[in-house]
C-alpha positions in Angstrom: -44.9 175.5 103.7 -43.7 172.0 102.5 -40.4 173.3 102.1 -40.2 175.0 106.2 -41.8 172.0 107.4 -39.0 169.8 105.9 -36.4 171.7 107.2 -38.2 172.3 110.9 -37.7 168.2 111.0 -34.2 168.0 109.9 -33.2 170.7 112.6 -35.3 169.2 115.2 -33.7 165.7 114.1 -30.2 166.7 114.0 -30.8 168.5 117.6 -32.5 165.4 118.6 -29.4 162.9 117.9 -27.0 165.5 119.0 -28.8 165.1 122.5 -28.3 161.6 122.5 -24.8 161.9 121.8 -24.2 163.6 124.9 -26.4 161.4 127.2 -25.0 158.8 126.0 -21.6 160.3 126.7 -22.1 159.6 130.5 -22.3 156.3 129.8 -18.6 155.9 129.4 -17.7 158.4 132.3 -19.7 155.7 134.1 -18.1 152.6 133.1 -14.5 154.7 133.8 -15.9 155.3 137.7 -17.0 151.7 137.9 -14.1 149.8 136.4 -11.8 152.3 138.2 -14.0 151.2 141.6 -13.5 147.6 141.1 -10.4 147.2 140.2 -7.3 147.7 143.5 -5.4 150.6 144.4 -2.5 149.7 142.6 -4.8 149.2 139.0 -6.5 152.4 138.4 -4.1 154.0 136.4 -4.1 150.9 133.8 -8.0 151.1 134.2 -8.8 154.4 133.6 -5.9 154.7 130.6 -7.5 151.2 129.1 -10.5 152.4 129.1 -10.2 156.1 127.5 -7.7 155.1 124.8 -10.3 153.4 123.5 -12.5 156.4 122.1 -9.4 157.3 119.8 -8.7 154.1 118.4 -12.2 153.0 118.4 -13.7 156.9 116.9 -11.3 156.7 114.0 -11.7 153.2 113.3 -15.2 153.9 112.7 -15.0 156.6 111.1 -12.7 155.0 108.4 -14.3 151.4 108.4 -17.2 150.6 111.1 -20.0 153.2 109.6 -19.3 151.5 106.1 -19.5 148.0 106.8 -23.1 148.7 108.2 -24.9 149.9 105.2 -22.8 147.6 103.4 -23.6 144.6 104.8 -27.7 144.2 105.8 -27.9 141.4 103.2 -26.0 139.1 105.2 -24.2 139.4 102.7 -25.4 136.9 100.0 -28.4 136.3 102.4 -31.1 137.9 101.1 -28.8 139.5 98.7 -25.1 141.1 98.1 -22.8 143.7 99.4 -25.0 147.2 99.2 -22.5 149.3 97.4 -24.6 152.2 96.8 -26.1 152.8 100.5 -22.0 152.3 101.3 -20.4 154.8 99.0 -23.0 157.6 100.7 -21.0 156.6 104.1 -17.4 156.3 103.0 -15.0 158.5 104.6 -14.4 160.6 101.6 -18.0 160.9 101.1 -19.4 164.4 101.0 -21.9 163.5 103.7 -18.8 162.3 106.2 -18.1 165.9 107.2 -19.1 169.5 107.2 -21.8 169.8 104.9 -24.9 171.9 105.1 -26.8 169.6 102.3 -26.8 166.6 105.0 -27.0 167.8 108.7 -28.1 164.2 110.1 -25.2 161.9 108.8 -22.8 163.2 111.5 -25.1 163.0 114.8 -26.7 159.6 113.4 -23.2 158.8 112.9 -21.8 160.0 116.3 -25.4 158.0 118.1 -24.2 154.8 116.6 -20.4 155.5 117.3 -21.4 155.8 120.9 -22.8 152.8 120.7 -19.5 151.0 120.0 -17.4 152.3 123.2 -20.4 151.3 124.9 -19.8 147.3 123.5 -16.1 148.1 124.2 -16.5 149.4 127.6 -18.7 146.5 128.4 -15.2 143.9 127.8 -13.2 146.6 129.1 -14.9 145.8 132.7 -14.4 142.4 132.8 -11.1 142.0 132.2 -9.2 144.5 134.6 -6.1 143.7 136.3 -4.9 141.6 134.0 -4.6 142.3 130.2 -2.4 144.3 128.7 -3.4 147.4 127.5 -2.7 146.6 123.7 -3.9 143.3 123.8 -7.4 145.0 125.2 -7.4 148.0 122.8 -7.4 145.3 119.4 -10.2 143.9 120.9 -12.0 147.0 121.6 -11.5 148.2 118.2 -12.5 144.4 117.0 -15.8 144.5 118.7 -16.5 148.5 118.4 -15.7 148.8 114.8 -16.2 145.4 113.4 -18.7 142.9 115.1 -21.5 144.7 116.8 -21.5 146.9 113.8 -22.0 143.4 111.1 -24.7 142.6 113.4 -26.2 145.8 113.7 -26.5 145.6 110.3 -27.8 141.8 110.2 -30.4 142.7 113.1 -31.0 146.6 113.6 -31.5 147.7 110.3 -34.7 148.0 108.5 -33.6 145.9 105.6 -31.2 143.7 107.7 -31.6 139.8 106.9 -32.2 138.8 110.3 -35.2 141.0 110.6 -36.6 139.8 107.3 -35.8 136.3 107.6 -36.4 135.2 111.3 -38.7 138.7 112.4 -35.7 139.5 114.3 -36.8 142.4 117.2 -34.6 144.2 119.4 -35.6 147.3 119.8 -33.3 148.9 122.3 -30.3 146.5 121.9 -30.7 143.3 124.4 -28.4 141.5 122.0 -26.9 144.0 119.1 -25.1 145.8 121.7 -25.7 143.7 124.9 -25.7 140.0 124.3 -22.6 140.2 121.7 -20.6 142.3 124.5 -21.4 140.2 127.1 -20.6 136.9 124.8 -16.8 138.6 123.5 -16.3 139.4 127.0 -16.8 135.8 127.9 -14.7 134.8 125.2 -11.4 136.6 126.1 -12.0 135.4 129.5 -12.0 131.9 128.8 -8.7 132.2 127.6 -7.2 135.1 129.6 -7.9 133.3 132.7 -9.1 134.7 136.5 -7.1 137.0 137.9 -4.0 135.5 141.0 -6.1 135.0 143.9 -9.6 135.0 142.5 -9.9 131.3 143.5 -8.5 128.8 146.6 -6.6 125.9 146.0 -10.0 123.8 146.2 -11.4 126.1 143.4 -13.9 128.2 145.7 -14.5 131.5 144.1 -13.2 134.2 146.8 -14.7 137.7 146.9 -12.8 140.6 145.8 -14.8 143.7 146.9 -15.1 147.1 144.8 -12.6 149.0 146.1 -14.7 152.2 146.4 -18.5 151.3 146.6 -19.3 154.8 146.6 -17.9 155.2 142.8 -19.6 151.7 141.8 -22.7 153.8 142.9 -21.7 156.9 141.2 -21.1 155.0 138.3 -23.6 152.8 137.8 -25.8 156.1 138.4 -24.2 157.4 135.2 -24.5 154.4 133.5 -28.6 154.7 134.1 -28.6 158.4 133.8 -26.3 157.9 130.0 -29.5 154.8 129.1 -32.1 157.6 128.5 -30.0 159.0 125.9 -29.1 155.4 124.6 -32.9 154.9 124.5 -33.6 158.0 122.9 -31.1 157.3 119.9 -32.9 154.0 119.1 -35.4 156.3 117.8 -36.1 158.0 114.3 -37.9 161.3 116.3 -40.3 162.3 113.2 -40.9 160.5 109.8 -43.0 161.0 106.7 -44.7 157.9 106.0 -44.5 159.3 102.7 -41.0 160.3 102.6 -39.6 156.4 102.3 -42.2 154.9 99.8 -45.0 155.3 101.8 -44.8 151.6 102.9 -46.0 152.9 106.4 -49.2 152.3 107.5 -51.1 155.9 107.5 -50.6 159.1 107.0 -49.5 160.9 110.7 -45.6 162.1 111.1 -44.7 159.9 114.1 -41.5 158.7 115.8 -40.5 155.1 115.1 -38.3 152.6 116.3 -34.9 152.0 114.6 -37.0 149.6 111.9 -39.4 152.3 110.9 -42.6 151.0 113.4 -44.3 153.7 115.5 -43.5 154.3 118.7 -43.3 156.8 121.2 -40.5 158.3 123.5 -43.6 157.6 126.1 -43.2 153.9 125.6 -39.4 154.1 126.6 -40.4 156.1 129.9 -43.0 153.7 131.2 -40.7 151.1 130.1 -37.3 151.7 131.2 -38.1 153.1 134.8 -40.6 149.8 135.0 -38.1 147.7 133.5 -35.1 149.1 136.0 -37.4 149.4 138.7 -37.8 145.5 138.5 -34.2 144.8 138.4 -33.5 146.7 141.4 -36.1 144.9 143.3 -35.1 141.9 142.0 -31.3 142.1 142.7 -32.2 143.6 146.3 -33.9 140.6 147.5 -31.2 137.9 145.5 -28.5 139.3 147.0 -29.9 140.4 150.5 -29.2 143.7 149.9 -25.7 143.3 148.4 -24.6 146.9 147.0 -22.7 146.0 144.2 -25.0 143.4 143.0 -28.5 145.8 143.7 -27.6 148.1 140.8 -25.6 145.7 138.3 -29.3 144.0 138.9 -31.0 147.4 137.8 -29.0 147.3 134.7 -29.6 144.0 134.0 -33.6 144.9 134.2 -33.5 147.7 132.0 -31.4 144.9 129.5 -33.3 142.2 129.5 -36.4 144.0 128.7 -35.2 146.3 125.7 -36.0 144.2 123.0 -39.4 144.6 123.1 -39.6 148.0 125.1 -41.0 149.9 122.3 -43.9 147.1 122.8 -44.5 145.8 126.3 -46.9 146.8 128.3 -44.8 148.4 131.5 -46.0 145.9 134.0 -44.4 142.9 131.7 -41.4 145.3 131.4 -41.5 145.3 135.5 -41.5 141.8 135.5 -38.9 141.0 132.4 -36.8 143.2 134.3 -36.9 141.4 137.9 -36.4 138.2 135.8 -33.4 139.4 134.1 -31.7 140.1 136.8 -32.3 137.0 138.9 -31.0 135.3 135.7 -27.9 137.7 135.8 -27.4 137.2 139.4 -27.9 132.8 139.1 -25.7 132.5 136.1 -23.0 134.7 137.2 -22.1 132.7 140.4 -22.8 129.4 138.5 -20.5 129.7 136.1 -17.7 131.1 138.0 -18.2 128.1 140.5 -18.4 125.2 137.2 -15.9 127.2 134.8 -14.1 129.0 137.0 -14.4 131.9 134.7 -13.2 135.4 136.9 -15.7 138.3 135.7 -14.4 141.3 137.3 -18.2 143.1 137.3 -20.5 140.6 136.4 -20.3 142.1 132.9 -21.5 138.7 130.6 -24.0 138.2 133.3 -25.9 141.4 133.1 -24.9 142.4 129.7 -24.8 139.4 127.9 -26.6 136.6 129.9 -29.6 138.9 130.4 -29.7 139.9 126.5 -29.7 136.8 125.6 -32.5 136.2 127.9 -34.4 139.5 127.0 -34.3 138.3 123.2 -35.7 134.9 123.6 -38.8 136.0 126.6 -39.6 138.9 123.7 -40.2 135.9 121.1 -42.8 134.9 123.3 -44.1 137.7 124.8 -44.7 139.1 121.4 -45.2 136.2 119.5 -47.2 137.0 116.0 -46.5 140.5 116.2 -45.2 141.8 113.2 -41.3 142.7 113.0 -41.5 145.6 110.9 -43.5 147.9 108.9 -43.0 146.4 105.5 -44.8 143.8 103.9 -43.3 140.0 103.8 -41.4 140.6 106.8 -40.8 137.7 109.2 -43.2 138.1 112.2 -41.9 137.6 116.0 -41.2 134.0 116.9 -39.5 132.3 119.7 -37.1 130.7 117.3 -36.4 133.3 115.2 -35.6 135.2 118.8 -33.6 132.5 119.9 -31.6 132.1 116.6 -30.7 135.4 116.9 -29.6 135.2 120.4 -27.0 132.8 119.2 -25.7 135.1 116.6 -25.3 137.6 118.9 -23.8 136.0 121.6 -22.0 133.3 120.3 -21.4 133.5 116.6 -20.8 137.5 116.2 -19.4 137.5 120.1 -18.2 134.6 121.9 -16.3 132.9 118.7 -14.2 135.8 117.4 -13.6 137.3 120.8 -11.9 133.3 121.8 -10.3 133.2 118.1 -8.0 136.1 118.7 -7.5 136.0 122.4 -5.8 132.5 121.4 -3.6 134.0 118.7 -2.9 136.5 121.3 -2.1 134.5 123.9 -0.1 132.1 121.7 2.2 135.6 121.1 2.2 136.2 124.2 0.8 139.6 124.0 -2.8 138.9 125.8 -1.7 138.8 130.0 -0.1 140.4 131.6 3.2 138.9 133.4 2.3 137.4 136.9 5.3 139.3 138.5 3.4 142.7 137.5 0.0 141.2 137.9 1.1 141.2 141.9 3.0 144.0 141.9 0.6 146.4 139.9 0.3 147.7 136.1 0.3 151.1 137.7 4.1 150.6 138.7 4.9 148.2 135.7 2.8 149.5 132.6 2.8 153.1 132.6 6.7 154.6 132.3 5.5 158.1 133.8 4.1 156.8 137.0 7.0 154.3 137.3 9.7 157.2 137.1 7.5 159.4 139.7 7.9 156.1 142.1 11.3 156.0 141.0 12.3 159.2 142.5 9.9 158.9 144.9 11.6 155.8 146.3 15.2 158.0 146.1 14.4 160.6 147.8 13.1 158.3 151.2 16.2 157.0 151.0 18.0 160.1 151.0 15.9 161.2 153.8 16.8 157.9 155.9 20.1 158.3 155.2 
């Protein structure tokens, strides 16, 4: 009985991540529609290319290095202790359990969850850059952040063991800052030195407006993008566990579902929570903006944001009200700091991804402030400050700091912008040799016709 109740949870597991996988896989068809809506006619080509060459390099990178360095690394390292070899060799790529194996059938859909969880941090820089980096320069950044950064801190912050957790009751439940807030600060940090696109600002420095170019897709898009979060939700999860089955340092005896550090939870709490929590941020944005499209469901996103770090705990009116406050914050900082820094966010991306993480992990300090951070005894308990530390490893340390690092090496090569001759004329016409020898002949053939 033992025996087919063990292997009923590791088929319903394995189904469950699998799931998650492809939810979460309408994510990225969302950001592709939104980028692609945002950026001008003459873009989408470079946009949509930039943005799906990134599964490849990202994927394989992962594969190879990204899933290693995060049971490698929850010690800090040299934190709260060294490098963890052993958990790392199990994940190596020439590990038994890193491909077809019918010993291990959760390794691969865990693996895929948290792969999906790098294009998203990817996808997030993608947005705010368009129209003017080139496509190289953007794909060693997305393989930076996908493969190397969020994954260190997802192991500093999202793992049961990880230091930050221990040490300063770090609690992020669904990702305001290990996917979110480091996006949203790397984003901001290749902007700083990639610089706002020709035209973004008048010769007094007044931000102009440049509209989605299709606000049906931003719609469509952002749609996918909400639709793609239940399945990002989901994979936060562990779906069933034996208290038993990992030392039985779980308080009772009942199989439950727990978050991703082993507390109970319940795919009900992400329900109330998320449609609460989006429902805000909608509301929210509406009334900011006066009913400004664009801004109305980036404020949604930024709701549902905001409030995942402690969505496996709020109650869903403080989810409700997290959320509107996330995206007002969103919505105030965005148009602040492109007026001071003149800093040209293509979608608002560091506002609702990584202004409103950052927000959502410090206002979860405090709204669950002596609550503990994890199952296991002499753990760090929720603070403010520990909250707030960990904000600024997210954001800044793991995010902002790297991201500005190799944008400056880049643009000291010259390999970060794009040229300004094809930044007016397009990277459709300039970037990609197929469409350019299409125009080519194209071109020919009206002037054999006017001839």
């Amino acid at each position: 009985m033992d025996n087919n109740l063990a292997a009923l949870t590791t088929v319903f597991t394995e189904f469950y991540y699998w799931v998650t996988v492809v939810f979460m896989f309408l994510i990225h068809v969302g950001f592709c529609l939104y980028e692609v809506s945002a950026s001008r006619r003459r873009n989408h080509l470079h946009t949509l290319m930039k943005n799906t060459m990134l599964i490849p390099l990202v994927t394989i990178t992962f594969f190879f290095f990204g899933w290693w360095i995060y049971w490698a690394f929850p010690n800090g390292p040299f934190i709260t202790g060294g490098i963890d070899f052993d958990a790392a060799t199990a994940n190596t790529p020439w590990s038994k359990t890193m491909a077809t194996n019918l010993g291990d059938r959760i390794t691969g859909v865990f693996w895929a969850a948290f792969l999906l969880f790098s294009w998203t941090a990817a996808s997030i820089v993608s947005g705010s850059v368009i129209e003017r980096i080139r496509s190289g320069a953007f794909w060693i950044h997305a393989v930076l952040i996908g493969s190397v950064f969020w994954i260190i801190d997802a192991a500093w912050g999202w793992h049961a063991g990880g230091w930050m957790v221990k040490l300063l009751g770090y609690h992020d439940a669904y990702a305001s800052g290990v996917i979110h807030a480091i996006a949203g600060g790397y984003a901001l940090g290749v902007l700083v030195v990639l610089g706002p696109r020709l035209g973004k600002f008048s010769a007094d420095g007044t931000p102009r407006d440049i509209p989605p170019h299709n606000p049906w897709l931003v719609t469509l898009g952002l749609f996918m993008i909400f639709t793609g979060f239940w399945g990002f939700y989901a994979a936060c999860n562990v779906p069933v566990i034996d208290p038993a089955g990992i030392g039985g340092q779980i308080t009772g005896e009942t199989w439950t579902a727990t978050n991703i550090y082993l507390a109970p939870t319940s795919l009900s709490a992400i329900t109330f929570n998320f449609l609460m929590s989006l429902s805000g941020g909608l509301l929210a944005a509406f009334l900011l903006s006066k009913g400004h499209p664009f801004w109305t469901y980036s404020g949604g996103l930024a709701g549902i944001i905001a409030a995942s770090a402690g969505n496996d705990l709020y109650h869903p009116i403080q989810a409700m009200l997290i959320g509107a406050a996330g995206a007002w914050c969103a919505f105030k900082m965005h148009h602040w700091v492109e007026r001071k820094y003149k800093i040209d966010d293509a979608v608002g991306a560091v506002a609702v991804h990584g202004y409103a993480g950052f927000f959502g992990l410090v206002i979860a300090g405090f709204m669950l402030w002596g609550q503990p951070s994890s199952p296991y005894e002499g753990f760090a308990t929720i603070t403010p400050w520990g909250q707030f530390v960990g904000a600024i490893i997210m954001f800044g340390v793991l995010g902002f700091l790297p991201a500005w690092v190799v944008s400056k090496i880049m643009a000291s090569m010259n390999i970060l912008r794009i040229p300004r001759k094809v930044e007016l004329e397009g990277l459709d016409f300039e970037e990609d040799e197929i469409y350019r020898d299409a125009m080519d002949e194209v071109r020919k053939a009206e002037k054999a016709m006017v001839k």
